[in-house]
PANUKOL-935161 format. One record per residue (C-alpha): x, y, z. Coordinates in steps of 0.5 Angstrom, whole numbers, padded with zeros to 4 digits, always signed. Last residue first. Example, Ala and Ser with C-alpha at 12.3 -4.5 7.8 and 13.67 -1.06 7.14 Angstrom:
+0027-0002+0014 +0025-0009+0016 
This chain:
-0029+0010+0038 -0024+0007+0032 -0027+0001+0030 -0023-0006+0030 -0022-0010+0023 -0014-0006+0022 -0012-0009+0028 -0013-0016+0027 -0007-0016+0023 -0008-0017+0015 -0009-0010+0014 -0003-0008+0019 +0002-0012+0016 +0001-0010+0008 +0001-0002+0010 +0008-0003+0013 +0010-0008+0007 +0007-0003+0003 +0011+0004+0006 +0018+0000+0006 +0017-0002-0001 +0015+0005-0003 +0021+0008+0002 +0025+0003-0003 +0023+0005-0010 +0025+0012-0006 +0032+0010-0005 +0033+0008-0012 +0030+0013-0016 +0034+0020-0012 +0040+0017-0015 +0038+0013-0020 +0037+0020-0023 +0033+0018-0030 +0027+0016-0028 +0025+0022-0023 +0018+0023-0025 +0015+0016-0025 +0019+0014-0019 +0016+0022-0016 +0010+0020-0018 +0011+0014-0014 +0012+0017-0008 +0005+0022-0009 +0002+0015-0009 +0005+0011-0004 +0005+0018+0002 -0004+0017-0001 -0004+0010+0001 +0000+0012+0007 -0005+0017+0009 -0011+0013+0008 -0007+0008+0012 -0006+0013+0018 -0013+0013+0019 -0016+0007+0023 -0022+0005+0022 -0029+0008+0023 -0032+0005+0017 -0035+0012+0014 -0028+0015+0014 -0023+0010+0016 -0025+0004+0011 -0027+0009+0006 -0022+0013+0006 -0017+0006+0005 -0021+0004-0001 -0021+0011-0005 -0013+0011-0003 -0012+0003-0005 -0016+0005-0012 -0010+0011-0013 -0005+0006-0011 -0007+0001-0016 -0007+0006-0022 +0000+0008-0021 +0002+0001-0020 +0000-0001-0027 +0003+0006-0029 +0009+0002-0026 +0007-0004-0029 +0009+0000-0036 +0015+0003-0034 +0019-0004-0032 +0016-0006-0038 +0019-0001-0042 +0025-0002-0038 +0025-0009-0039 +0025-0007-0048 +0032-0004-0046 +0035-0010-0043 +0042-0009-0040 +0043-0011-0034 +0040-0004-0031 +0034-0008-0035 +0034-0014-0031 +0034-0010-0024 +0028-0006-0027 +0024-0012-0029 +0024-0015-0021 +0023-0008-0019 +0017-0007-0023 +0015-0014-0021 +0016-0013-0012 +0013-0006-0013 +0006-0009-0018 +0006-0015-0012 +0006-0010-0006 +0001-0007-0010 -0004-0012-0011 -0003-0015-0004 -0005-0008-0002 -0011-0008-0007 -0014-0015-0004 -0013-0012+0003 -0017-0006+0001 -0022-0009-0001 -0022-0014+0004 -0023-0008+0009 -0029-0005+0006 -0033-0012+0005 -0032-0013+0013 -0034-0006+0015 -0030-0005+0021 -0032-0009+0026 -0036-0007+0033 -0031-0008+0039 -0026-0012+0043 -0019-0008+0044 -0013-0012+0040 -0008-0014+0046 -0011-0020+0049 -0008-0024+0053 -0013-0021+0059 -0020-0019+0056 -0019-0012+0052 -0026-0008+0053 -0027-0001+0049 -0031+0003+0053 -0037+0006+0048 
């Protein structure tokens, strides 16, 4: 099938990707970007000095585990059978491994930090692209 861009128009016109599909996996990448932005929010108060806010930092953190383990499922699933994009399924995944590796490394804030920011990165890069008319747009 020939993908057809009208002038003025970057997005290539073509069968949509499963509508429920694509909002699902919208739903679950605000989810997440939402868990990081309150799991940071509470690691920060904790570095200040509240011992119950890492415990909390913690448990959103496993929240967040739990969200990207769904985004995964839903980010195939929009690739595969709904012929979406792939690289999303790929950054879901980079989002779940990354957040092990949180959950893992808490106490060396040296390796903690940086990779909390690459998670943030990653979700805001995932965010943009599923709410841009690209991501509806079938691959050929």
């Amino acid at each position: 099938m020939q993908e057809v861009i009208t002038q003025g128009s970057a997005v290539p016109q073509g069968r949509p990707v499963s509508t429920g599909l694509l909002y699902g996996l919208r739903i679950l990448v605000v989810a997440q970007a939402a868990g990081l932005i309150v799991a940071a929010s509470f690691a920060g108060q904790a570095v200040n000095g509240g011992a119950d806010l890492a415990e909390t930092h913690v448990m959103v953190g496993m929240v967040v585990h739990l969200i990207a383990l769904l985004q995964i499922v839903a980010a195939v699933l929009v690739w595969r059978p709904g012929r979406g994009a792939g690289w999303p399924a790929l950054a879901s995944l980079g989002l779940f491994l990354i957040g092990m590796g949180q959950h893992f490394s808490w106490e060396a804030l040296g390796t903690h930090v940086p990779s909390g920011l690459a998670l943030f990165g990653l979700s805001v890069a995932v965010l943009i692209w599923a709410w841009s008319p690209r991501a509806a747009v079938r691959r050929s």
